[in-house]
C-alpha positions as CSV (number, residue, x, y, z in Angstrom):
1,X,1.3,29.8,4.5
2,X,-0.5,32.6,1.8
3,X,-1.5,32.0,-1.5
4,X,1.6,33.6,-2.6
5,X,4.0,31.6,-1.3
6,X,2.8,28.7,-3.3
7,X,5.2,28.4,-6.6
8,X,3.2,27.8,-9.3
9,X,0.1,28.7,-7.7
10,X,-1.2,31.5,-10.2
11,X,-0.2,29.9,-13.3
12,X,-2.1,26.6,-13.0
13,X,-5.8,26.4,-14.7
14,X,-7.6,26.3,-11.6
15,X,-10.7,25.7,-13.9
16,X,-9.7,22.2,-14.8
17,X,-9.2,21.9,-11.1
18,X,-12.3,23.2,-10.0
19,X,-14.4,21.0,-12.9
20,X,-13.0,18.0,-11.5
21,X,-13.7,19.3,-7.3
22,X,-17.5,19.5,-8.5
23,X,-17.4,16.4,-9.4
24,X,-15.9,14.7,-6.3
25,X,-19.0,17.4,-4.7
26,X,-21.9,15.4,-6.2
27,X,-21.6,12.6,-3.2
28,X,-20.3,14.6,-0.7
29,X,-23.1,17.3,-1.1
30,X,-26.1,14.8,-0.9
31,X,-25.0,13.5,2.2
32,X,-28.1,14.1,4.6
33,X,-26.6,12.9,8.0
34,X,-23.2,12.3,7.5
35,X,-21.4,10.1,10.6
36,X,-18.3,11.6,12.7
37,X,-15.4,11.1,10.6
38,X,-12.2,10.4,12.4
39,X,-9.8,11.7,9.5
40,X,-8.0,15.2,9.8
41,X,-10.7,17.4,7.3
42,X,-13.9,15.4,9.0
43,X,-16.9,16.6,7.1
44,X,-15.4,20.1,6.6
45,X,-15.6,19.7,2.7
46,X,-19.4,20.0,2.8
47,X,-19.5,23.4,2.8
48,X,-17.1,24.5,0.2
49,X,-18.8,21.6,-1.6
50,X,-22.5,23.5,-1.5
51,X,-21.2,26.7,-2.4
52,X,-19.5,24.8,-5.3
53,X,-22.8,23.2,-6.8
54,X,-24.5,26.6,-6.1
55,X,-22.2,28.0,-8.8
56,X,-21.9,28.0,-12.5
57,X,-17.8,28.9,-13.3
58,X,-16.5,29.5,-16.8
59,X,-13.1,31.1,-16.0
60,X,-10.1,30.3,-14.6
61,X,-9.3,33.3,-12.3
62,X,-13.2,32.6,-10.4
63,X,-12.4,29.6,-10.2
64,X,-9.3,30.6,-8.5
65,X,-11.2,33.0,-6.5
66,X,-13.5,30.3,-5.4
67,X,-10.5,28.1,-3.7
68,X,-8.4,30.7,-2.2
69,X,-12.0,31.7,-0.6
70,X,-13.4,28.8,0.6
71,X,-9.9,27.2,1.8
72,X,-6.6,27.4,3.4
73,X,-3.0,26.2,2.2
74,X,-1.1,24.3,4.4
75,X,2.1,22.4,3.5
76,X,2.2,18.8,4.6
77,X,5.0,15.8,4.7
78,X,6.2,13.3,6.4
79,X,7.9,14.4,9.9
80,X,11.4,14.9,9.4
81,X,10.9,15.0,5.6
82,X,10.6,18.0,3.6
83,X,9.1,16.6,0.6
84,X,6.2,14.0,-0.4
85,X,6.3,11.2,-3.4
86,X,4.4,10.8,-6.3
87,X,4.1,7.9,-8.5
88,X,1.4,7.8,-11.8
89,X,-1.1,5.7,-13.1
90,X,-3.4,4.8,-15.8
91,X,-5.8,2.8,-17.8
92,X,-4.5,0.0,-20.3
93,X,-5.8,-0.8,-23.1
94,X,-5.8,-4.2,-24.4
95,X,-6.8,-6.9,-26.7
96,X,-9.0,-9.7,-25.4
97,X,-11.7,-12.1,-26.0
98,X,-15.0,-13.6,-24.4
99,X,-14.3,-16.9,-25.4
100,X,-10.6,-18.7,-24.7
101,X,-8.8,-19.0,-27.8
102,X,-5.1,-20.4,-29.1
103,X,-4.5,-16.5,-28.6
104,X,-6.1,-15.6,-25.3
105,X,-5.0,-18.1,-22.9
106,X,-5.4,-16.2,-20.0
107,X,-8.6,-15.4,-17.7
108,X,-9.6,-12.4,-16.0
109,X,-11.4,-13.7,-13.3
110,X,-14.3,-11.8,-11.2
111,X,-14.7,-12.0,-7.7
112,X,-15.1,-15.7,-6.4
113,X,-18.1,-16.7,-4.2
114,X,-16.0,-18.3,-1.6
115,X,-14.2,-14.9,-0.6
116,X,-14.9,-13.1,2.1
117,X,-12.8,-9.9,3.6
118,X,-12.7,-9.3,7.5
119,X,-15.2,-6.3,8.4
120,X,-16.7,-6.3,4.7
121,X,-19.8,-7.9,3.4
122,X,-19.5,-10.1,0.9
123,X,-22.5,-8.7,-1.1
124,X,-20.7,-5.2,-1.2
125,X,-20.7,-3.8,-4.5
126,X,-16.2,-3.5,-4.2
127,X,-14.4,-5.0,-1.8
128,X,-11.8,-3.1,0.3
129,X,-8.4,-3.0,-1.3
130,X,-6.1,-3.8,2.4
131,X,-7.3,-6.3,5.2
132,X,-7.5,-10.2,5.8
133,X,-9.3,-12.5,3.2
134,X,-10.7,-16.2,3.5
135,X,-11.9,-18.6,1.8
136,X,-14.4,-20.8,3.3
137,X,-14.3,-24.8,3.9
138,X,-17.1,-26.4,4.2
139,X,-19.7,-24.7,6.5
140,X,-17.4,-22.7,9.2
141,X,-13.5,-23.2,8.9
142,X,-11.8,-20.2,7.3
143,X,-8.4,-20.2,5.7
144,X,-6.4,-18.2,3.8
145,X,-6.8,-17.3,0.3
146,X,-5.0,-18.6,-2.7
147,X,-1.4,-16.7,-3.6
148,X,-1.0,-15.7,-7.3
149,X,0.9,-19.0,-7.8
150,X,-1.8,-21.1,-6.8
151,X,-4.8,-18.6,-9.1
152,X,-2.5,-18.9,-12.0
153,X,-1.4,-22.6,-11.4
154,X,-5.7,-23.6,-12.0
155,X,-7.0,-23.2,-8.4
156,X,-10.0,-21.4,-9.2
157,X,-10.5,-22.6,-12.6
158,X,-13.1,-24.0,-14.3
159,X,-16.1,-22.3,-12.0
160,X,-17.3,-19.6,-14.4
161,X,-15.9,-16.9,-13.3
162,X,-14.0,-15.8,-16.4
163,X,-15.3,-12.4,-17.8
164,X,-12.6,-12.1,-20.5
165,X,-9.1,-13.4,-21.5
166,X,-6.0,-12.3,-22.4
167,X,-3.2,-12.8,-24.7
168,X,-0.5,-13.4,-21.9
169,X,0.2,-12.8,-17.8
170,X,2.1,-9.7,-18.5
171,X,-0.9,-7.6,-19.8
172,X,-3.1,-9.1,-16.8
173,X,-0.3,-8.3,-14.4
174,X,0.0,-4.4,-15.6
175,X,-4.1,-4.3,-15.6
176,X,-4.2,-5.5,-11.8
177,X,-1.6,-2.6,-11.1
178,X,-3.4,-0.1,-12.6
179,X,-6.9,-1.1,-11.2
180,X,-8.6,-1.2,-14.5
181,X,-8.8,-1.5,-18.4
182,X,-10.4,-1.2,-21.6
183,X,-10.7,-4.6,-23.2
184,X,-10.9,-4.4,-27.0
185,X,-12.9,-7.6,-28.4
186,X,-12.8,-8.9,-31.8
187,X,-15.4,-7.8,-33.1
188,X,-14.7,-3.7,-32.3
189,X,-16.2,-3.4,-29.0
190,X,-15.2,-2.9,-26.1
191,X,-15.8,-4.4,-22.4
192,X,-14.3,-1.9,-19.0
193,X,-13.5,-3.7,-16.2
194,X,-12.6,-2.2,-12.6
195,X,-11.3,-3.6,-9.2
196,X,-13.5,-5.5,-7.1
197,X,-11.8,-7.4,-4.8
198,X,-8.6,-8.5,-3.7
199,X,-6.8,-11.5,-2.4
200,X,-5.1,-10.4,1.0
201,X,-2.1,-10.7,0.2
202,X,0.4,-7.5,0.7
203,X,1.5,-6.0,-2.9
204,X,5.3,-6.5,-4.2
205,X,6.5,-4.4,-6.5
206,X,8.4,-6.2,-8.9
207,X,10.4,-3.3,-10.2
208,X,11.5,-3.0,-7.2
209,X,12.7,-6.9,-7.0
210,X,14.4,-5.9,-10.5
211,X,16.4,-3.4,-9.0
212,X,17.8,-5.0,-5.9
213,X,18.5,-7.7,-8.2
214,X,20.9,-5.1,-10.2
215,X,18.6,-6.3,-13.7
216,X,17.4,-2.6,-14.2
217,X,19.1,0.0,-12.9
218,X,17.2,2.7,-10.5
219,X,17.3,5.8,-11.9
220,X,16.0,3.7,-15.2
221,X,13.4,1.6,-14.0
222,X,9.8,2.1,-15.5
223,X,6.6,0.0,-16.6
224,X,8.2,-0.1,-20.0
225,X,11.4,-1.3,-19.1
226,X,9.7,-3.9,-17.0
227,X,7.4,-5.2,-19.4
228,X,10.4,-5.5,-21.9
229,X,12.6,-7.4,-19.6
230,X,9.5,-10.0,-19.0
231,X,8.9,-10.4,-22.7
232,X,12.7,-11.1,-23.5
233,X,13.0,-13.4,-19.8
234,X,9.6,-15.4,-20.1
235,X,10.4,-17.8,-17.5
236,X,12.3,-15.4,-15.2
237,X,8.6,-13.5,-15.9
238,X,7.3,-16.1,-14.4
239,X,9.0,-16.5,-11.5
240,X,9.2,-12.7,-10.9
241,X,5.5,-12.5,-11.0
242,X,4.9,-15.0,-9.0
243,X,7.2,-13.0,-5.8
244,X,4.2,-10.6,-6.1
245,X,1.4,-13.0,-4.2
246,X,-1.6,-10.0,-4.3
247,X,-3.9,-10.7,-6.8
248,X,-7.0,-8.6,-7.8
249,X,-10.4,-10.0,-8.8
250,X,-12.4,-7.7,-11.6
251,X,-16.2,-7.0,-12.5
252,X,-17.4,-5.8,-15.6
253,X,-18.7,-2.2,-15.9
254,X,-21.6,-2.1,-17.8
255,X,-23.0,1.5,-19.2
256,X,-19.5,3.4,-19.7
257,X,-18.5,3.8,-23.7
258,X,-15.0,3.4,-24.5
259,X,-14.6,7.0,-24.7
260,X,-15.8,7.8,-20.8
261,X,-13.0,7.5,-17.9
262,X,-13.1,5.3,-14.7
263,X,-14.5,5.8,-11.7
264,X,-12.4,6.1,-8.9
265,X,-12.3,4.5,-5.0
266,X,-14.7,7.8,-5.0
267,X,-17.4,6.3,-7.2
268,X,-16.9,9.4,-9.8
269,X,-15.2,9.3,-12.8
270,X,-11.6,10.3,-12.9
271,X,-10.4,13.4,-14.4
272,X,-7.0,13.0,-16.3
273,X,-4.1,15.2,-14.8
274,X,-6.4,16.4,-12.1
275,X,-7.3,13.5,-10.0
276,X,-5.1,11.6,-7.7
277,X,-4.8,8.6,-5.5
278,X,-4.1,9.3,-1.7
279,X,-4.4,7.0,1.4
280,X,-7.4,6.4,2.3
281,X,-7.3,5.9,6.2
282,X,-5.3,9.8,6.1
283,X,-7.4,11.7,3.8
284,X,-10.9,12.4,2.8
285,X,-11.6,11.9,-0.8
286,X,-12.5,15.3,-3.0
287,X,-10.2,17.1,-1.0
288,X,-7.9,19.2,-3.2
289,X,-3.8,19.4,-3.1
290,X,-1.4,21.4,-5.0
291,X,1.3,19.2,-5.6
292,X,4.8,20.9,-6.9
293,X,7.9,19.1,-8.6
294,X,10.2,18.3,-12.1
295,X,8.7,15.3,-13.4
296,X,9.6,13.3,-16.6
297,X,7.0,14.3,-18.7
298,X,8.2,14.9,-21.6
299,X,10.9,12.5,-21.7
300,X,12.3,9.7,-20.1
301,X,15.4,12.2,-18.9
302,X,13.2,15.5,-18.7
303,X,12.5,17.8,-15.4
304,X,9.0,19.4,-16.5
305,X,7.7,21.8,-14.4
306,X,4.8,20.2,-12.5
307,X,2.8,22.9,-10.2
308,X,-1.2,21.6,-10.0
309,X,-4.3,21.6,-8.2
310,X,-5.3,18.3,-7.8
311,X,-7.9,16.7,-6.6
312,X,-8.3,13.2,-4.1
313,X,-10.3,10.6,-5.9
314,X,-9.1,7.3,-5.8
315,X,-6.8,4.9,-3.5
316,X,-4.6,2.3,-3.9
317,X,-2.9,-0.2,-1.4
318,X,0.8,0.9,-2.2
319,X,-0.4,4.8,-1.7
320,X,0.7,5.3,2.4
321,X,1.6,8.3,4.1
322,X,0.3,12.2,4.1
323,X,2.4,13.3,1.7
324,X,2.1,10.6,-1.0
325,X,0.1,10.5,-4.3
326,X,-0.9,8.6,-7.4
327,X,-1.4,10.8,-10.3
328,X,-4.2,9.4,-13.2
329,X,-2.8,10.6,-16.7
330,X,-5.5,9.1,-18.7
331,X,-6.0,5.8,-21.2
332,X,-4.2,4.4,-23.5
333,X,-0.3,3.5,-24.2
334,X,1.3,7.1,-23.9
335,X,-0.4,7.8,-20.8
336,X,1.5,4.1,-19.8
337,X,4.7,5.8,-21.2
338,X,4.2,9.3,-19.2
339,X,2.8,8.0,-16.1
340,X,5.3,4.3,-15.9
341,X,8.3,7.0,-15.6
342,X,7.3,8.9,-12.1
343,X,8.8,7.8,-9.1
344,X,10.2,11.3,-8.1
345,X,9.6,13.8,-5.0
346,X,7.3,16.8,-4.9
347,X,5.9,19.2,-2.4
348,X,2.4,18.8,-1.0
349,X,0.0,21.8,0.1
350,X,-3.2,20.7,1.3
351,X,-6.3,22.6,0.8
352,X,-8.2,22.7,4.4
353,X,-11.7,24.5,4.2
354,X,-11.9,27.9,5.8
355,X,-14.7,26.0,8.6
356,X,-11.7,23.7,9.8
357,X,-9.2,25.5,12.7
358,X,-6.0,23.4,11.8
359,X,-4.3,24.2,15.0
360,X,-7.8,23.1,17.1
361,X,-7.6,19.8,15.3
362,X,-4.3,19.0,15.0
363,X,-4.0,18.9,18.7
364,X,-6.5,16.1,19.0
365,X,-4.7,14.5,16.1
366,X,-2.3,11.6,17.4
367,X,1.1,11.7,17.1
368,X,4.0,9.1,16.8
369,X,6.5,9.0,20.0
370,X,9.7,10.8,20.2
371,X,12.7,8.9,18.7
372,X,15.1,8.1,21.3
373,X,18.3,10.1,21.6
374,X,21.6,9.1,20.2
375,X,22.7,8.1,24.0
376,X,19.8,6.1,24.7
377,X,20.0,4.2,21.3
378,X,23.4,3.3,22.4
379,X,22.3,1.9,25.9
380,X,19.4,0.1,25.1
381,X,19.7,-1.5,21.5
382,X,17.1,-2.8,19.6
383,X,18.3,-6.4,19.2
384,X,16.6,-9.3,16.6
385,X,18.5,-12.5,18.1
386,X,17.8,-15.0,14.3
387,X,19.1,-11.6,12.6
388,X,22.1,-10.4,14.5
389,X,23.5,-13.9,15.2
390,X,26.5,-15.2,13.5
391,X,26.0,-17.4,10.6
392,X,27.2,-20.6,12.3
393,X,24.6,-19.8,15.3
394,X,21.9,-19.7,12.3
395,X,23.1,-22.7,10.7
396,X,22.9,-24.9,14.0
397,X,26.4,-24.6,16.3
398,X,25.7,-23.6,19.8
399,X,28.6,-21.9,21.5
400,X,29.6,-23.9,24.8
401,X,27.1,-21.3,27.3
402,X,24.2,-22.9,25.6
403,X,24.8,-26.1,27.0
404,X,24.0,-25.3,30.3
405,X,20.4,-24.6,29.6
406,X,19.2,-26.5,26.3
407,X,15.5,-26.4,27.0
408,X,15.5,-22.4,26.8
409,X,14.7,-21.4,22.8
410,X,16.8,-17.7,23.5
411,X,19.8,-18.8,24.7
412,X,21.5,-19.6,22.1
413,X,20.6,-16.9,20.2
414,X,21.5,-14.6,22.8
415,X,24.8,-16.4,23.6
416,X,25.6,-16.2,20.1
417,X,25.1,-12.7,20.1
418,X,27.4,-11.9,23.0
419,X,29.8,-14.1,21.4
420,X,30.0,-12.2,18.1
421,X,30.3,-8.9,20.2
422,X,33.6,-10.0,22.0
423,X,37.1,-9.7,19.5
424,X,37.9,-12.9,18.0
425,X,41.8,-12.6,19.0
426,X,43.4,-11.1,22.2
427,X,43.8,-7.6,20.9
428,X,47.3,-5.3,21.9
429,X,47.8,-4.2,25.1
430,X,47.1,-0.9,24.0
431,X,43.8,-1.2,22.3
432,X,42.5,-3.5,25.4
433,X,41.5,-0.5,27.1
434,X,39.3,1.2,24.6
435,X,37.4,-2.1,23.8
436,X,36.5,-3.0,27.5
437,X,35.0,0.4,27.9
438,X,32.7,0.1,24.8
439,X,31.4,-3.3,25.7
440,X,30.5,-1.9,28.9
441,X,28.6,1.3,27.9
442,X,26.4,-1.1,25.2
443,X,23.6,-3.0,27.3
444,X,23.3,-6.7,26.2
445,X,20.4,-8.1,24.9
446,X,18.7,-10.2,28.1
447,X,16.6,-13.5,26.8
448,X,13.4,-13.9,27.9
449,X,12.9,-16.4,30.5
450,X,12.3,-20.4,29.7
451,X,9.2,-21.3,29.0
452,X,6.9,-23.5,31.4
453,X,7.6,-27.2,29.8
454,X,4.3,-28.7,28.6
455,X,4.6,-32.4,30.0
456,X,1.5,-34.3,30.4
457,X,0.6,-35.5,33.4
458,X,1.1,-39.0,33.9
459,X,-1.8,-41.4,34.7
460,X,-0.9,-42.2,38.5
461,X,-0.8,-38.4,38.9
462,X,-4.3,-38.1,37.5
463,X,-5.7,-41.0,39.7
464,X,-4.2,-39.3,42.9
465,X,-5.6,-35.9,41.6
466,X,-9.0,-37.6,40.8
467,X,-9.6,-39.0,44.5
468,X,-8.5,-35.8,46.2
469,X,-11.0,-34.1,44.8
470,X,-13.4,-36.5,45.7
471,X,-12.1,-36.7,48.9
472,X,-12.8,-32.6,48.9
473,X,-16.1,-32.8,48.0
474,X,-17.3,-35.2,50.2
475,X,-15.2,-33.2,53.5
476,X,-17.8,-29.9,52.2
């Protein structure tokens, strides 16, 4: 696509933009011998990155010069979707204390001793936000690591790993969300803390939990009307929380004032309304997108114009997909307000350097398999045999075809299903037809065959087998 046909594209401040890319350049441009990257951009960004250190901009039309020289636009989404989704972030800040009080009950806990993430090691400055976590018993067995109940019910207590506390769950809750906070102590100062580690347990959104429980409505649902549904429902707070098993482990950021921002997944600090979270295993951090939509800006109800360059810094594990972004509005509780209200969709244009041939990579890029046709959906269903069955199969009854072979686990399940897809009454004469020939165009699910039974031998049996292979050895 051109330049042109980007909407928005001239009247952004592509100096803000670039600022924030020569940021993200600092570790990208020091790499000496960088490895093969498998992602779509590789290690393209190196060279817009060197010209970008080499320069000194002031001015927002060079600065726009520089990206429309050094890079390409391409729009990007999901297949068979037209747009991406964007959802925003930000830092808390919050009261808290060094010492537990009648006030500050509740710990922030760095990252326990006894942890250890699959592929990572342990003495890794941050831990990887996705993947399997242990804890270790003993000298070599490895089990899974405690849930959120378990953390907040005392399982890790008492070992020293408290860096601060907290007046209540909620504000420690909303600080693992967002990845990071400013803790404001009692006596004025102030004590950052950032993501270290994580539990292994996959993140549930608990606005989401809200919704399908019709408590907050969608087109309503936000951080603030979350947090002011768990401080009127404290024990439905607690049980809601508790559906959410991730928990994150912190460390304490030492050298950053209370007026400097985060760093990112990046390692450089973020840039408010420029920087943006992005998957990871797609994308290659300090990579630019112009992202285009009517967010709620303004108001909880407002479509603002939203048309800006921004630029990949930071990750998160609920950010998946090409098209799909986190945007980092800043500290503090109106950057909570602004950011808690976006859950909306926007178009994505990617920023590829000028070095990269998209059409030479993309064809060593892998792609998902065809969907089956309408035809062959039909013929071959995709059939779950504990979801599809009838609630009596679920709840025990076997229909009288089970009975012939009790020892196999899928035939009641499958007899159940073909049960539920025959009519429960002889149907009219007239609409016999019509429901023979559907039943005979829709393949049935087949179960898989009976397992071999695991009976022990018994001890005669061994004996016999035990002086025939004597028997054996002595005939060689």
């Amino acid at each position: 696509m051109a330049w042109a046909d980007i909407a928005g594209w001239s009247e952004d401040d592509h100096l803000l933009a670039y600022k924030a890319f020569r940021t993200s350049c600092r570790p990208i441009a020091a790499q000496r011998n960088p490895l093969a990257e498998p992602k779509a951009l590789g290690t393209s960004l190196r060279d817009p990155c060197r010209a970008a250190r080499a320069l000194d901009i002031d001015h927002g039309a060079k600065a726009r010069a520089f990206f429309e020289e050094h890079f390409l636009p391409l729009r990007i989404s999901r297949l068979g979707e037209a747009e991406g989704f964007v959802t925003g972030y930000y830092e808390p800040i919050i009261d808290g204390s060094r010492t537990q009080t009648e006030v500050y009950t509740v710990p922030v806990y760095r990252r326990p001793s006894n942890l250890f993430v699959r592929g990572a090691r342990q003495s890794s400055a941050g831990l990887p936000n996705k993947g399997q976590v242990f804890r270790k018993i003993g000298r070599r067995k490895l089990v899974p690591y405690y849930d959120r109940a378990e953390i907040e019910d005392g399982a890790i207590a008492g070992r020293g790993l408290e860096i601060v506390w907290l007046k209540n769950q909620t504000d420690l809750l909303f600080t693992q969300i967002q990845g990071s906070a400013r803790v404001r102590l009692e006596d004025g100062s102030t004590v950052r803390i950032n993501y270290d580690a994580h539990n292994g347990f996959a993140y549930t959104p608990v606005g989401r939990i809200l919704i399908e429980r019709n408590i907050i409505p969608k087109d309503q649902m936000s951080m603030q009307k979350i947090r002011e549904w768990m401080e009127q429902n404290p024990d439905g707070a607690n049980e809601l929380r508790r559906q959410n098993r991730s928990y994150v482990f912190f460390r304490e950021v030492m050298n950053l004032s209370d007026k400097e921002e985060p760093s990112g997944a990046q390692g450089v600090p973020l840039t408010p309304g420029r920087s943006i979270a992005v998957d990871k295993a797609l994308h290659v951090y300090g990579t630019p997108f112009f992202i285009e939509g009517e967010l709620p800006i303004e108001s909880e109800q407002s479509k603002t114009p939203f048309r800006r360059l921004m630029i990949a810094q930071d990750t998160g594990s609920a950010i998946v997909g090409p098209a799909r972004a986190d945007l980092y509005f800043g500290a503090g509780a109106e950057a909570g307000r602004i950011s808690g209200r976006f859950r909306h969709n926007a178009r994505f244009v990617i920023l590829v350097p000028n070095s990269l041939d998209p059409s030479a990579r993309g064809r060593k890029m892998p792609v998902p398999d065809a969907r089956p046709s309408e035809k062959i959906a039909k013929l071959f269903p995709q059939v779950d045999p504990l979801k599809d069955q009838p609630k009596d199969a679920k709840a025990g009854a076997k229909p009288p075809e089970a009975s012939a072979a009790p020892a196999s686990r899928d035939a009641a399940p499958a007899a159940a299903a073909a049960k539920s897809a025959a009519p429960a009454a002889a149907p009219p004469p007239a609409a016999a037809a019509p429901a023979a020939t559907t039943s005979a165009a829709v393949a049935k699910p087949v179960p898989l065959p009976e397992a071999r039974p695991n009976v022990a031998p018994s001890r005669e049996a061994r004996r016999h087998r035990y002086r025939h292979h004597r028997h054996y050895r002595r005939a060689r």
